[in-house]
N, C-alpha and C positions, 0 to 999 in steps of 0.2 A: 537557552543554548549555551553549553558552557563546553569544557573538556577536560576529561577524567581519566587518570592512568595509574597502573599500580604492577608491582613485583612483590612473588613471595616466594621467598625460596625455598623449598621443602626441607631442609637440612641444616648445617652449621653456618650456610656463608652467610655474608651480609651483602645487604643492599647497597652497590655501590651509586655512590648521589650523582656522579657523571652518567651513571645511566639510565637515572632517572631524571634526571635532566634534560639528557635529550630527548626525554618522549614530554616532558612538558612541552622544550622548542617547536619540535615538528608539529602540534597543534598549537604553535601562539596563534593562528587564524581564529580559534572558536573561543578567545578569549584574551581580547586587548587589557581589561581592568584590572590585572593584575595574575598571579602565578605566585605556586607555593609547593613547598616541598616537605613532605613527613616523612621520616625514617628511625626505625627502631630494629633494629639487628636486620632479621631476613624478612622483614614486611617493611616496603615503602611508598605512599601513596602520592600523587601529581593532582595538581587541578590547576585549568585555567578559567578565570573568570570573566561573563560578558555578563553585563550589570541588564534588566529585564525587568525584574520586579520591581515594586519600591522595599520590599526589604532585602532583597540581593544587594543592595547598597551597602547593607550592614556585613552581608556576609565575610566571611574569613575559611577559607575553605584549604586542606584538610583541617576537620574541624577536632576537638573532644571533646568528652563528656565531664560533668564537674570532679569524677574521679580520674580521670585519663582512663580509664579501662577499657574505653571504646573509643574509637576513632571513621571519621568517614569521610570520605569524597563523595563527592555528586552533582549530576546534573540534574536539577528537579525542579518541577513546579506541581504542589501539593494544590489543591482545589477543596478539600474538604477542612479547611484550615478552621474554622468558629467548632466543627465538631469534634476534630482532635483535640482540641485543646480546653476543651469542657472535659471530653472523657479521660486528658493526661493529666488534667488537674490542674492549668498552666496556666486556669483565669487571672491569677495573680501578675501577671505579664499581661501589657501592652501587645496587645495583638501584630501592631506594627513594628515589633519589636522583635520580633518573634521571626527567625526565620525557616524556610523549608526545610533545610537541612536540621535543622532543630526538631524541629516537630517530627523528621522521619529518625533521629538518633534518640525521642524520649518514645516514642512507637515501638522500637528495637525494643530498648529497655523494660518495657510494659508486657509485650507481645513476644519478645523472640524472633524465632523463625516465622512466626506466622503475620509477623506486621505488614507485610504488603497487603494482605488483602483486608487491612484496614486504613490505604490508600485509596486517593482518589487524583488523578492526573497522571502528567507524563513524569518518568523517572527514570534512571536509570542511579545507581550508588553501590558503593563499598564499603562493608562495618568490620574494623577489624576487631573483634572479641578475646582482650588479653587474656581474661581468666577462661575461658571455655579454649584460647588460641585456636582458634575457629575465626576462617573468612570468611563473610554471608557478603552476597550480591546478588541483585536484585532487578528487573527490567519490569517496564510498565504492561497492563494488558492487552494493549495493541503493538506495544516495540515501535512508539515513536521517538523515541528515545535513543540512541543504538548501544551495542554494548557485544565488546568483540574479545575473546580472550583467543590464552595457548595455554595448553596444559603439557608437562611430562612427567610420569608419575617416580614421587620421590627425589622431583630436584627441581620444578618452577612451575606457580603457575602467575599468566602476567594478561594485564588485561588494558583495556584503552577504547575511548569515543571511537576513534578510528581506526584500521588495518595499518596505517603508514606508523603511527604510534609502535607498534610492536613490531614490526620489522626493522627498529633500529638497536635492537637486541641482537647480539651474538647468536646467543643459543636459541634463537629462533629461524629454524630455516627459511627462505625464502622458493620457497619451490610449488612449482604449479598444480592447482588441484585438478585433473582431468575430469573428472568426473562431473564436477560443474561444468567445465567448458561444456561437455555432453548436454548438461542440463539446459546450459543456455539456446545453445545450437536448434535443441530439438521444440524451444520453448516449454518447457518442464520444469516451471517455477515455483515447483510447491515445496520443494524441503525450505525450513524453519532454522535450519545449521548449519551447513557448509557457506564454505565461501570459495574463491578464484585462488584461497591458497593453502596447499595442505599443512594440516595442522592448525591453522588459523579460524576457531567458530564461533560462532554468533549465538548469544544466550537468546534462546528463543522470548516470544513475548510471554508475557504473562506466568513466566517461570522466574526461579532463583537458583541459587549457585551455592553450596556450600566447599569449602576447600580444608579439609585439616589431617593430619598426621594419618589419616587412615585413606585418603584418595580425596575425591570427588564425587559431586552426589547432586543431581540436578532434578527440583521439582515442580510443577508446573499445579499455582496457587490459586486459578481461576480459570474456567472456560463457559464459554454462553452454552445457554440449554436449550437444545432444540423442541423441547416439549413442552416446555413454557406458552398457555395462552393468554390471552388478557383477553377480558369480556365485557364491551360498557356498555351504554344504553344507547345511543343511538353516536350516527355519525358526529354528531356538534363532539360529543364529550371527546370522542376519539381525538377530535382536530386540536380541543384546547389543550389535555394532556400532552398531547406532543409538540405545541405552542410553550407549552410552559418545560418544558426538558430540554428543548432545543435553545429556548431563549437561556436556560442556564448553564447549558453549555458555552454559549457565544460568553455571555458573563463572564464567567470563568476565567476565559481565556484574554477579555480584556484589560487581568488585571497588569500594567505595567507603569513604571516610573518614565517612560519615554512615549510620543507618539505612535498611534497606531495607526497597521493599516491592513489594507486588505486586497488580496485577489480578486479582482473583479471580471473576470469571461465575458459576463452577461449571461450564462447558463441560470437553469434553475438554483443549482447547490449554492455557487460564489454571490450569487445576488439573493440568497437568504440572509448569508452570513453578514452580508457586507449592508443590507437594509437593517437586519435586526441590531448589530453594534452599532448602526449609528441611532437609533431609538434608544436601545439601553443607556448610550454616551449621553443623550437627551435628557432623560427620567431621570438619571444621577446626577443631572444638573456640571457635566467633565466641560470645563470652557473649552474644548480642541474638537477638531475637525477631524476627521475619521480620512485618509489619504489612501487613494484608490489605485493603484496597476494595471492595467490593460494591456492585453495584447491585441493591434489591427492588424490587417492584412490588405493593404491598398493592393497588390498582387496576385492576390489569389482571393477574389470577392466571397468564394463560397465555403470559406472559413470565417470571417467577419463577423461581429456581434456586436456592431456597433452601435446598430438601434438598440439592442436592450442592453447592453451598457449608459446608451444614453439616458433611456428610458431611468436606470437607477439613477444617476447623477444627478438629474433633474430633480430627487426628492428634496437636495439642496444638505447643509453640513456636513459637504464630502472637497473634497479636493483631486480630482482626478488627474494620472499621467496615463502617457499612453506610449509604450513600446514598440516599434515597427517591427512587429517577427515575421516578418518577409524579406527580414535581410539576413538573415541566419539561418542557417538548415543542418541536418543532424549528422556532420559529419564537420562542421564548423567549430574551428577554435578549442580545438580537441586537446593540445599541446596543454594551455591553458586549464580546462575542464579537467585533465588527466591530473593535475598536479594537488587536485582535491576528491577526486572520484578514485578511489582506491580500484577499482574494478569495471569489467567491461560493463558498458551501458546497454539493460534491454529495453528500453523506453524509448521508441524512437523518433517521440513529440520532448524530449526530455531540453531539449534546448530553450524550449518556452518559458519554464520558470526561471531559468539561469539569468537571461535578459531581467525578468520581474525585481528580482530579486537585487540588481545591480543598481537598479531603477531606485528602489528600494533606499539602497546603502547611501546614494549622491543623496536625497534629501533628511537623512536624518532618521530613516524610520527604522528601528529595532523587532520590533512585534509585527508580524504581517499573518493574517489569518487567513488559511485556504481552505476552500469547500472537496478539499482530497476525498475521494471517494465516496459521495453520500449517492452515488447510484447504488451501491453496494450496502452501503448502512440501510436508506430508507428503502428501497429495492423496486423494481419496474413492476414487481410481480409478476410477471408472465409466466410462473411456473402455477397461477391459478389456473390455467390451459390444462396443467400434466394432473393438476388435483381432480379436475371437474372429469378428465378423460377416466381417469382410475376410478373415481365413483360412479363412472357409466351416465354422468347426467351430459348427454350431449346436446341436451334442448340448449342449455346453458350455456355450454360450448358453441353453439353453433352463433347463439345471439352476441357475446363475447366478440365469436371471429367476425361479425357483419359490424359489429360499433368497429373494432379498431379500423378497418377496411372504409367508413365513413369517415372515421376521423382525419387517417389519415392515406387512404388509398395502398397502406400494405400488403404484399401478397400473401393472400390466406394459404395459398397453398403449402408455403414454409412454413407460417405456425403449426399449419393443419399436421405436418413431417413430423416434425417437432417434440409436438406431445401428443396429439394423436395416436399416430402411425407408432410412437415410440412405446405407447400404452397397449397398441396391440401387439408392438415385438415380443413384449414382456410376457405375454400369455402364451404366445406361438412361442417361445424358446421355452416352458414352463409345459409344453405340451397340453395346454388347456387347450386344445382346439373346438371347443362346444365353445367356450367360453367368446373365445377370437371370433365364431361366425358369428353368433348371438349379438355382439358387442358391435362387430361390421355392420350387423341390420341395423342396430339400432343409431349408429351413426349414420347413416345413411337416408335414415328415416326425417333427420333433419337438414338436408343441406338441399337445395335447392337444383333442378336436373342437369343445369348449365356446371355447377359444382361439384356435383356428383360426377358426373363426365371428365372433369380437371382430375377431380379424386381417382378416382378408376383409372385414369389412366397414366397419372402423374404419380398418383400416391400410391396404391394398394397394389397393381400389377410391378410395380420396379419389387416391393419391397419382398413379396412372396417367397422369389428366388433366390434372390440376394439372401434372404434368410435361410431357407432351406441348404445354402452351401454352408452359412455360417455352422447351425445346427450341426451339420453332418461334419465340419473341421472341427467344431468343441468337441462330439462324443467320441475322433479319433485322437483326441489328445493332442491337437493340436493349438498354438495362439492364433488370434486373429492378427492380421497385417496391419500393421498404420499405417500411415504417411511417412514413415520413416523410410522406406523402399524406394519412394520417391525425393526424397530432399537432398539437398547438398552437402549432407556429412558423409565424412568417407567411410563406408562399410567396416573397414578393417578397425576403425577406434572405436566404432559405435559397437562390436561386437567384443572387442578386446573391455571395456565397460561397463559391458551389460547393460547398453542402453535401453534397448528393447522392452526388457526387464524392468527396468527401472519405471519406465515411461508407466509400466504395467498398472505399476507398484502404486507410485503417486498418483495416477487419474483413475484409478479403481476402472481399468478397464475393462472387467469382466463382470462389475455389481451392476445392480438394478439401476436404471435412471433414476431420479428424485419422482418420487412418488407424492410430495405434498411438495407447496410455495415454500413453505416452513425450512423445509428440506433443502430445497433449492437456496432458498438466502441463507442459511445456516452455512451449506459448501464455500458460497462466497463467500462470508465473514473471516473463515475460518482459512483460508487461501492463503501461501506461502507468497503469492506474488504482494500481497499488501505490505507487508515486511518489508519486501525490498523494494518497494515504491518510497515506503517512509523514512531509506535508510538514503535514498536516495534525494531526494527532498531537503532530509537534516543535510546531508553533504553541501549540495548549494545552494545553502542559505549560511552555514559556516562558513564558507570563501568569503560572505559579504560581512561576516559579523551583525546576518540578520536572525532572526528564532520566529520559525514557520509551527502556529497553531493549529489543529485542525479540530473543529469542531465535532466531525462528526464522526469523529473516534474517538469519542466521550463516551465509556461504559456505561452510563445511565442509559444515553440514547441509544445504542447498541445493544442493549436488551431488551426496551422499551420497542424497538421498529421489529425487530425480531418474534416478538410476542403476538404483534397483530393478526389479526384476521386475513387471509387473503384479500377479501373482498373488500378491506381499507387499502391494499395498494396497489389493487389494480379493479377498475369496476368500469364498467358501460366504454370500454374502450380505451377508457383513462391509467396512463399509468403512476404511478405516487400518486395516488387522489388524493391521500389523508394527508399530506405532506403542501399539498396545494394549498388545499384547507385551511391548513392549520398556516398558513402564510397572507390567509385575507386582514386586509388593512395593513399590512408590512410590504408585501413586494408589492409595484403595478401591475395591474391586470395584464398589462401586454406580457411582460414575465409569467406571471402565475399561471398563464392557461397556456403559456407558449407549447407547441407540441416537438418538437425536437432541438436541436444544438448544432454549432457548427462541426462542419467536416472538416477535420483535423488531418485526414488522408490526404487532402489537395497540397496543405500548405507542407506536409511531409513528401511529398512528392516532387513539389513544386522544388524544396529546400536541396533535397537528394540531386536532381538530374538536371537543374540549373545553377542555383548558388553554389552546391557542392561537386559541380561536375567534375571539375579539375583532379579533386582529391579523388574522388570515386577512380577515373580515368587512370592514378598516379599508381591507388592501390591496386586496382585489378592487372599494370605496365608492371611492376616492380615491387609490389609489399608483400603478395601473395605468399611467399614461400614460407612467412613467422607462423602461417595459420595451415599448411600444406598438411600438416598432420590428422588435423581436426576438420579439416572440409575436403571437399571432393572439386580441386582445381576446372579440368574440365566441365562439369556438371555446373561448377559456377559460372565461369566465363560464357559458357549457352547459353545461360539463363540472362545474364548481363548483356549478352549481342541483342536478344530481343525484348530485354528491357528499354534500349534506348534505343531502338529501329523505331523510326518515327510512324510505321504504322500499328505498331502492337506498344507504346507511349504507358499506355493503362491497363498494362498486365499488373494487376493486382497482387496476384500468385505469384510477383517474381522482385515485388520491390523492399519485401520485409527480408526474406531469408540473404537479398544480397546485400543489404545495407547491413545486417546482422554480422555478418561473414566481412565485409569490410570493417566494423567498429570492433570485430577479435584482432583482426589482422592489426590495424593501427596500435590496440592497448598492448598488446604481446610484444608488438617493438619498441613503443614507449616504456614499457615493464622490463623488457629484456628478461623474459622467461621463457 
């Protein structure tokens, strides 16, 4: 984790160094080891250095090429480093000699425009190309990385780690992007480029940037393939393949000149990562102890993962800390947060790593590894439901719904909603109606009379009608209603927006459900919200001058989970079986079969309406009016009288949208936008 900034002026001016100066200063957080400054007429590039690697020691950042013809800044860590450098021809170099930024400047030179996608890691950099005078920039294929510009055409384009970097520009306005607010509001997290400020966008992941005398040109150099299968021979091979990908991931990501450590939950994902690095740390014979983070919750017991944290600790060559995040909650120390969180927070468990992370910095540890999203990477499967329903095998179906239901007493009735009922909408709006009874009988045919009875009158009689109006408002041209009609935005900006529209747009709300698992984890991978989870993530762990790895948004792995079979991640009830699997003799069995995770809801709850109550209380007395535009006053404060009536306590429905609407309110006065 470093930080990278640049100006190019489209025209005669020059780069003045006072101004690029200041966008080094406003990120010296993402990098104490040093700072540097390149300038050649109207292109000038920044970087600050946080030393991570053992050859980032060597680094010298902006860097050139042995002709100066090329210049780059960057925040990178390259993973495919032994096979660039066989194929750049570099064997003649000391591998440790050799740094990333090296290896992605003789990449350019080999490849061109197409060197990213003979990358492997996170990255984010800038090549400035004298002889073509051509900018090329580049982000990794998940955008762990961040990477934020401004463009205006025929006079700047300028770029930076973070949003507060280029708002110390002039000709950069500072002016509010509404349209996001809409997006946030409405929870519509799937664009890939806006941000909280107009003009100001984010190079999506797994794209590049070109910048020269003729405009702007953004191309996007890699996407996973949703038709991709993979077919082995039996479960074992499944479990070791994905044993041996996963463990190179974790690898990967161990390599550093300073201690590591790692996020530890005690969930499944954080006690892979954090069991497999301390084996691999083992088998390389690394003298150092693998240093663990935890969050407890003496307060709120049904968040706690203490047993299976302790359960990993126990395997011994770890050093565990443990954070009390029961004493901070998600509207806590925001003053603070804000002055490295460029933009409103939708996360609102986001306080949890900030603590980790601080934890972190007091003992010395640079490299911290978190299990960020491998629900998503390795995936629950439970879109084998919506595949098994589409193929009409409902014997399969039905034995499916009675294992999870053993496992773990789930209500069938919701899966049954789910992908069921969702399998027969699809025919009923398709007008198969032979099809829809056909398909009813033969569901029917397998569930049990006590079931069937739930069914009938839980599931199939609501859905009938409900549909037949739906039908009947599609064929007169009409949209269907969301939840938008009910929520706290106020009508007039959601309309003036086109939020409606939008919400349309981004959740395909008129396509087909996912019709395969494939399909299903595909949507997720491919989800705008992961982006700015990861953007969010790199933010506080730069406060601390720490650099958060994730594992399992390693594009090997990410292809590799994607490819599988349904019935590797989800089978006889189980969900990631092959993920279990492929974890025997690494996690403890109390981990590896464990069947759920703590509920994160109590301790956000608990944070909101007791640690945070004052604030809550202060915004809804007196802050309201920065956010009066973009919420519906009224509307909120109702929702907020019966949020903290101590008989309706756990209204569920009313504790995100107000904590949301408070965490605008607060950044919009702290922003003064």
């Amino acid at each position: 984790m470093s930080g990278i900034m640049g100006i190019h002026y489209l025209g005669d001016r020059a780069v003045d160094r006072e101004d690029l100066g200041m966008m080094v200063e406003t990120l010296a957080h993402r990098g104490p080891d040093g700072a540097d400054i390149w300038i050649d007429g109207a292109i000038g590039f920044g970087h600050r250095m946080l030393w991570t690697t053992p050859e980032s020691l060597l680094e010298k950042l902006p860097l050139a090429n042995s002709t100066g013809d090329l210049i780059i800044t960057s925040d990178a860590r390259i993973d495919n480093r032994d096979e660039l450098r066989s194929v750049l021809q570099l064997n003649n170099c000391a591998s440790d000699k050799i740094t990333d930024s090296q290896l992605i400047l003789a990449a350019y030179e080999k490849w061109g425009e197409q060197c990213p996608k003979h990358l492997l890691g996170d990255f984010a950099f800038a090549i400035w190309d004298k002889q073509k005078q051509i900018l090329f920039c580049a982000r990794d294929h998940i955008g762990v990385k961040p990477f934020y510009y401004h463009f205006q055409t025929g006079r700047i384009f300028a770029f930076g780690s973070e949003i507060k970097a280029l708002l110390c520009l002039q000709e950069i306005p500072r002016q509010l992007n509404e349209v996001n607010v809409g997006d946030y509001l409405a929870a519509n997290l799937q664009d890939k480029s806006n941000t909280f400020y107009q003009d100001i966008l984010r190079l999506p992941p797994a794209s590049s940037l070109t910048v020269n005398a003729k405009g702007i040109q953004i191309e996007s150099y890699w996407t996973l393939d949703p038709k991709r299968e993979l077919r082995l021979n039996s479960d074992e091979e499944y479990a070791e393949a994905l044993q041996k990908i996963f463990a190179e991931a974790v690898r990967c990501r161990l390599r550093s000149a300073f201690t590591v450590g790692s996020h530890l939950s005690g969930g499944l994902d954080s006690s892979s990562i954090t069991c497999m690095a301390r084996q691999l740390l083992i088998q390389e014979g690394k003298n150092r102890s693998l240093h663990t983070f935890s969050n407890i919750f003496d307060a709120v017991p049904e968040s706690d993962e203490r047993s299976f944290i302790e359960a990993v600790i126990a395997q011994g060559d770890m050093i565990p800390h443990y954070v009390h995040a029961d004493e901070m909650g998600p509207l806590s120390n925001l003053e603070e947060i804000f002055r490295y969180q460029d933009e409103a927070i939708p996360a609102p468990t986001h306080f949890l790593a900030w603590e980790l992370n601080d934890a972190a910095q007091k003992v010395g540890v640079r490299v911290v590894l978190d299990g960020f999203d491998g629900d998503n990477t390795i995936s629950h499967g439970e879109g084998y439901f919506a595949e098994l329903a589409n193929k009409g095998e409902w014997a399969t179906f039905a034995l499916e719904l009675d294992a999870v239901y053993e496992l773990t007493g789930a209500s069938q009735i919701s899966i049954l909603r789910q992908y069921g009922l969702t399998c027969l909408e699809q025919l009923a709006r398709k007008w198969k109606l032979i099809a829809f009874v056909k398909q009813t009988n033969e569901l029917l045919k397998h569930f049990k009379v006590s079931r069937r009875q739930i069914f009938l009158r839980h599931g199939l009689k609501p859905l009938l009608p409900q549909f037949v109006l739906k039908v009947w408002h599609f064929l007169r041209g009409h949209s269907f209603n969301t939840n938008l009609d009910k929520s706290m935005i106020n009508r007039s900006f959601a309309r003036r927006i086109g939020l409606q529209k939008r919400i349309e747009l981004f959740k395909d709300f008129l396509s087909s459900f996912p019709s395969t698992e494939r399909e299903r984890h595909w949507r997720g991978l491919s989800s705008g919200v992961i982006t700015q989870a990861l953007e969010i993530s790199d933010r506080y762990a730069a406060a601390f001058q720490v650099e958060v790895r994730h594992p399992f948004m390693d594009k090997r792995l990410l292809e590799f989970c994607l490819s599988l079979p349904p019935e590797q991640k989800f089978n006889k009830g189980w969900s990631r079986l092959v993920m279990r699997r492929a974890m025997k003799n690494v996690l403890p069995d109390q981990v590896q079969w464990r069947l759920g995770k703590g509920n994160m809801s109590h301790t956000f709850q608990y944070g909101l309406l007791t640690l945070d109550r004052k604030v809550l209380d202060e915004v809804m007395l007196n802050h309201l009016q920065t956010a009066e535009t973009y919420v519906d006053t009224n509307v909120l404060r109702a929702a907020y009288e019966r949020l903290i009536s101590a008989s309706k306590v756990n209204l569920q429905e009313e504790r995100l949208p107000v904590w949301k609407a408070a965490m605008l309110a607060l950044w919009l006065r702290y922003s003064k936008l």
